[in-house]
MIDOSE-1310 file (N, C-alpha, C; in nm, 2 decimals, decimal comma, always signed):
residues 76
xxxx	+10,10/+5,54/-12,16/+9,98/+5,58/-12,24/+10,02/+5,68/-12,35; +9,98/+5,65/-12,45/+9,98/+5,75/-12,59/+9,92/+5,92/-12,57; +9,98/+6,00/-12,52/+9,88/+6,13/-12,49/+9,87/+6,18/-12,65; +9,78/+6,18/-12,68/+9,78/+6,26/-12,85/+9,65/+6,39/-12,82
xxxx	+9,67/+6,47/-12,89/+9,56/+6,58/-12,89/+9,45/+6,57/-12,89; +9,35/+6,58/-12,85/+9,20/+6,54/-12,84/+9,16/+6,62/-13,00; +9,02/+6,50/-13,08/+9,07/+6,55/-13,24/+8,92/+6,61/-13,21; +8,90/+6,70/-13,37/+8,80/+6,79/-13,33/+8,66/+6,73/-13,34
xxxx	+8,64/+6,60/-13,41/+8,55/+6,54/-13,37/+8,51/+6,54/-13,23; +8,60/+6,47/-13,13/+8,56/+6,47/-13,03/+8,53/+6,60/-12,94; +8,60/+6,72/-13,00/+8,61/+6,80/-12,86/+8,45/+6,88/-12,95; +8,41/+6,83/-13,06/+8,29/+6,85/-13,09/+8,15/+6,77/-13,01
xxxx	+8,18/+6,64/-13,02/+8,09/+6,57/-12,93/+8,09/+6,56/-12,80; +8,18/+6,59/-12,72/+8,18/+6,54/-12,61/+8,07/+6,65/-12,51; +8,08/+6,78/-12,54/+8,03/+6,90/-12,53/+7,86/+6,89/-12,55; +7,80/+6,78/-12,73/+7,66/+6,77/-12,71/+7,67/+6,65/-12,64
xxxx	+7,74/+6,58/-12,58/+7,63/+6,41/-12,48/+7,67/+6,48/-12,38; +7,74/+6,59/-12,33/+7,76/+6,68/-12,18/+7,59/+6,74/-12,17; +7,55/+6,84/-12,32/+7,45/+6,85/-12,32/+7,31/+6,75/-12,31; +7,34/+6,66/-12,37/+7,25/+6,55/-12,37/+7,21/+6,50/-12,20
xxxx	+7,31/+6,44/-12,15/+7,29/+6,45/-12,02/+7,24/+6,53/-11,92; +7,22/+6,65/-11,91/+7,16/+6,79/-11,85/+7,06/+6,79/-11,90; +7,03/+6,75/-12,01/+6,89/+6,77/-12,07/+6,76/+6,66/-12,03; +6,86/+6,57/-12,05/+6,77/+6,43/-12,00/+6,73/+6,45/-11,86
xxxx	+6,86/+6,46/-11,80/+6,87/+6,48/-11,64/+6,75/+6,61/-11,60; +6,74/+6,69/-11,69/+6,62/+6,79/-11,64/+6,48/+6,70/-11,65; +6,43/+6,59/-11,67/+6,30/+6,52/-11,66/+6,30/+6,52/-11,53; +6,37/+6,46/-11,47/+6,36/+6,45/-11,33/+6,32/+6,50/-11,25
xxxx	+6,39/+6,61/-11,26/+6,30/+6,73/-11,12/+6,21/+6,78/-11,22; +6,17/+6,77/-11,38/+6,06/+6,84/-11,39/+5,92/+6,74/-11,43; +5,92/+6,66/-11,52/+5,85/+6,61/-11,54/+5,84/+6,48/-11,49; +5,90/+6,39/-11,42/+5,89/+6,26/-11,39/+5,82/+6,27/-11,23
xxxx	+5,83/+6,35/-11,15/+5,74/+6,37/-11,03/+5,54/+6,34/-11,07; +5,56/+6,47/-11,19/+5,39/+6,44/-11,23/+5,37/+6,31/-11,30; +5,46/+6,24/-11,34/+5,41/+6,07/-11,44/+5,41/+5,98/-11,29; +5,48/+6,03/-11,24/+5,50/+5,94/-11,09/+5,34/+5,91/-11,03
xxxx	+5,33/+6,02/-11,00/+5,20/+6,07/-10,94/+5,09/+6,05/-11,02; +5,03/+6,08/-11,14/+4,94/+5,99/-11,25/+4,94/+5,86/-11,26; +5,08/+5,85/-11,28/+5,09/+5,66/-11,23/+5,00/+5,60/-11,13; +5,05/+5,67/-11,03/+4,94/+5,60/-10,86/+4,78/+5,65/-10,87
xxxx	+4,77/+5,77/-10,98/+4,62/+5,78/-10,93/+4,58/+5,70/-11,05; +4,60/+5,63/-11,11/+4,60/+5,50/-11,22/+4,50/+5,60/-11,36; +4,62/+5,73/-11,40/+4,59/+5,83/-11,53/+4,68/+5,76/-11,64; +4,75/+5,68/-11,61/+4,86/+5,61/-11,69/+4,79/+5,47/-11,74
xxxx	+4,81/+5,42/-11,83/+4,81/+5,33/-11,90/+4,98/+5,28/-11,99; +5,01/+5,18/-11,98/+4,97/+5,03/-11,87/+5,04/+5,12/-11,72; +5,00/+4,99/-11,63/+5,05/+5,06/-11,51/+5,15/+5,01/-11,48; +5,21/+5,09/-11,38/+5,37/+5,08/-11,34/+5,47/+5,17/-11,47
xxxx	+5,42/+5,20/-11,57/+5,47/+5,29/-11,67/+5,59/+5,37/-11,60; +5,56/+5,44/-11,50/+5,69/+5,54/-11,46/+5,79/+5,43/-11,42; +5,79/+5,34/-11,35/+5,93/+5,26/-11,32/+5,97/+5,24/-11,42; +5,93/+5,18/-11,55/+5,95/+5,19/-11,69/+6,06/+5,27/-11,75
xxxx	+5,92/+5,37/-11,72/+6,01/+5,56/-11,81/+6,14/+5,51/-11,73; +6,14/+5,53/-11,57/+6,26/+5,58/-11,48/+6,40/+5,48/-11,53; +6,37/+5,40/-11,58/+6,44/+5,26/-11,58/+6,54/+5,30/-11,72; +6,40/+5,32/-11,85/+6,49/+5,38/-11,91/+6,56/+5,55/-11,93
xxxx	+6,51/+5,62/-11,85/+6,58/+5,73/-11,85/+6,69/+5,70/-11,77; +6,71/+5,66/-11,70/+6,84/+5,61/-11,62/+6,95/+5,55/-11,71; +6,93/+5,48/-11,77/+7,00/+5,35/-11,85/+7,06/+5,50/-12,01; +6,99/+5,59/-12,04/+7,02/+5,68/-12,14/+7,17/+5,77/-12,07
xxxx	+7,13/+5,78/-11,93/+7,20/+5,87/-11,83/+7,29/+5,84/-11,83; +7,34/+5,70/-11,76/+7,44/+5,62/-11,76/+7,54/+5,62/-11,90; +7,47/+5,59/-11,99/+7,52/+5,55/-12,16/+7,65/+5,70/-12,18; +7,56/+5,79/-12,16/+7,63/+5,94/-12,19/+7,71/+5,93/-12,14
xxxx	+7,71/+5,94/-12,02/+7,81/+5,93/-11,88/+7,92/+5,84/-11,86; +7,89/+5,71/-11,96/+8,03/+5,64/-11,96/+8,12/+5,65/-12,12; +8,01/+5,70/-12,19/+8,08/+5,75/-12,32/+8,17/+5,87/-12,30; +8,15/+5,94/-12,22/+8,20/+6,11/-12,18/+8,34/+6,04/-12,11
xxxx	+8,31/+5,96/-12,03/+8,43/+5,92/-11,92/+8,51/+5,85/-12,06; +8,49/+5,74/-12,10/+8,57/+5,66/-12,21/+8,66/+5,76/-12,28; +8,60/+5,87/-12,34/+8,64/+5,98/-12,44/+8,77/+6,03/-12,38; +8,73/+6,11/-12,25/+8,81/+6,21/-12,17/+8,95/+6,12/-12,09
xxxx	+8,94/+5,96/-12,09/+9,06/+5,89/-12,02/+9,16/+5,85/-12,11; +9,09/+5,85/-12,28/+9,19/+5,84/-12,38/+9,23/+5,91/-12,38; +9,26/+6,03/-12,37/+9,33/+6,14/-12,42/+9,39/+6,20/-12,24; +9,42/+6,12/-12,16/+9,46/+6,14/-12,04/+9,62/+6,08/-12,02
């Protein structure tokens, strides 16, 4: 494998999708409990909306998290 220096683009980005992911990841324990819960007492329109949200906040999680890994194995 080619080890070359990580360029500063990257050692700029990798740091905001690190943040990106912590940020997203804070819905979880803060706000996805109460949509959960509105959801069931049917405060939500349309219903089932939180599997939705959860489905796509998950699928954003994942994205970051394999772009981070991609980044950090080239330069390994």
């Amino acid at each position: 494998m080619n080890k070359e220096p990580i360029d500063s683009q990257t050692l700029y980005l990798l740091p905001l999708a690190a943040a990106m992911v912590i940020s997203i990841s804070s819905f979880f324990w803060r706000l996805y409990p109460a949509i959960k819960k509105m959801d069931e007492n049917e405060q939500i329109d349309p219903k089932a909306y939180s599997k939705t949200l959860l489905a796509m906040i998950v699928a954003f999680i994942i994205s970051f998290v394999v772009i981070i890994i991609i980044e950090l194995v080239k330069y390994m």
